[in-house]
C-alpha positions as CSV (number, residue, x, y, z in Angstrom):
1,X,37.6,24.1,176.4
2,X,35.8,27.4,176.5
3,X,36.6,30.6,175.4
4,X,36.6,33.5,178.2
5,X,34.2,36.3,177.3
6,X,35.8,40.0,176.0
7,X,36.4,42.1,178.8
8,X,33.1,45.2,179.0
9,X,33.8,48.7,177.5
10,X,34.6,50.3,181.3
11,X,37.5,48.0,181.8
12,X,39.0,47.9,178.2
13,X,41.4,50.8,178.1
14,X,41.2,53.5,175.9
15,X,43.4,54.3,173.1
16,X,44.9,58.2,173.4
17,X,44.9,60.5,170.3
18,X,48.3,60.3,168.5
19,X,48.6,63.8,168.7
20,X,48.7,63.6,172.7
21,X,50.4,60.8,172.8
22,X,52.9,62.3,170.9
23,X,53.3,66.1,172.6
24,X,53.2,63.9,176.2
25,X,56.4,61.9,174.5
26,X,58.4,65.1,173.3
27,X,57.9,66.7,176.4
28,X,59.6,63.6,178.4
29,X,62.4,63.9,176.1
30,X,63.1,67.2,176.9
31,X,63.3,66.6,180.7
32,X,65.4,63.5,179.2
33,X,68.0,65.8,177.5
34,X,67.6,68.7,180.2
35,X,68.9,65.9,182.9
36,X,71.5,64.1,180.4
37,X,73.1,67.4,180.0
38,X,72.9,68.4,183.8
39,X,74.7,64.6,184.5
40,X,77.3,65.1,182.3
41,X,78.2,68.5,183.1
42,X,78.1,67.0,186.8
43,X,80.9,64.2,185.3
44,X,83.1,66.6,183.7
45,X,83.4,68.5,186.7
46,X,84.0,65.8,188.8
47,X,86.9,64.3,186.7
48,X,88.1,67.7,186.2
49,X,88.5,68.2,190.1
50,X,90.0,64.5,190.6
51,X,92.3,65.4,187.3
52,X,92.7,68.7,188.2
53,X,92.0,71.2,185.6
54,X,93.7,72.7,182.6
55,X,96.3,74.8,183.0
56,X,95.9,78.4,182.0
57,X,98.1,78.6,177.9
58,X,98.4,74.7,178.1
59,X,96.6,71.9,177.0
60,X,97.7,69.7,180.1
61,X,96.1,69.3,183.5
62,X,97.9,70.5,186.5
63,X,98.9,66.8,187.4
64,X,100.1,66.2,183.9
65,X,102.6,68.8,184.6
66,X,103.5,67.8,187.4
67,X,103.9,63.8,186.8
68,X,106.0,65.3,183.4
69,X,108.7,67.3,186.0
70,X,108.4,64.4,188.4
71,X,109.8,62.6,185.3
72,X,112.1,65.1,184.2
73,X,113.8,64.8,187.7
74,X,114.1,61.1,187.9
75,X,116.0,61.2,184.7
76,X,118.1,64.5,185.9
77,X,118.5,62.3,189.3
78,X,119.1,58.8,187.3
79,X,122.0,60.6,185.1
80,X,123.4,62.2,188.5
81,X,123.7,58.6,190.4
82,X,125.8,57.5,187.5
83,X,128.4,60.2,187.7
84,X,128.6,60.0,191.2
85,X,129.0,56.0,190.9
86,X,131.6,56.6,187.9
87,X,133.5,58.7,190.2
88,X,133.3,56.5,193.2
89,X,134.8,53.7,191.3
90,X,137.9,56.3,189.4
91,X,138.9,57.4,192.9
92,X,139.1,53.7,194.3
């Protein structure tokens, strides 16, 4: 079995000061953090326009008011059925 020979200086690669190695790395992380920040600003206002945004003095979303007086009327509605029902069946 034979060994294979160590590759010549041209084709070994060569190592980069830490020092570059290191500004090269921080300045990758900025772009990093400059494009996190850009992706999650583009996410918030994306679920804010499919949630609709907050309403102005109120910490709920323009369809969380609405689905609560959507609710309020079923019940208004629900209660109203049951007098006109109670009704129906006195005058029978």
């Amino acid at each position: 079995m034979e060994i294979a020979a160590l590759p010549t200086k041209e084709q070994m690669i060569k190592q980069i000061p830490k020092e570059t190695y290191e500004a090269k790395m921080a300045a990758i992380d900025a772009k990093i953090a400059v494009l996190r920040t850009e992706s999650k600003a583009l996410h918030a206002k994306r679920k804010e326009v499919i949630d609709g945004g907050k309403m102005q003095g109120s910490s709920m979303t323009f369809r969380e008011t609405l689905n609560s007086y959507v609710n309020e009327l079923r019940v208004v509605n629900a209660k109203k059925r049951t007098l006109q029902t109670s009704m129906k069946s006195c005058s029978e």
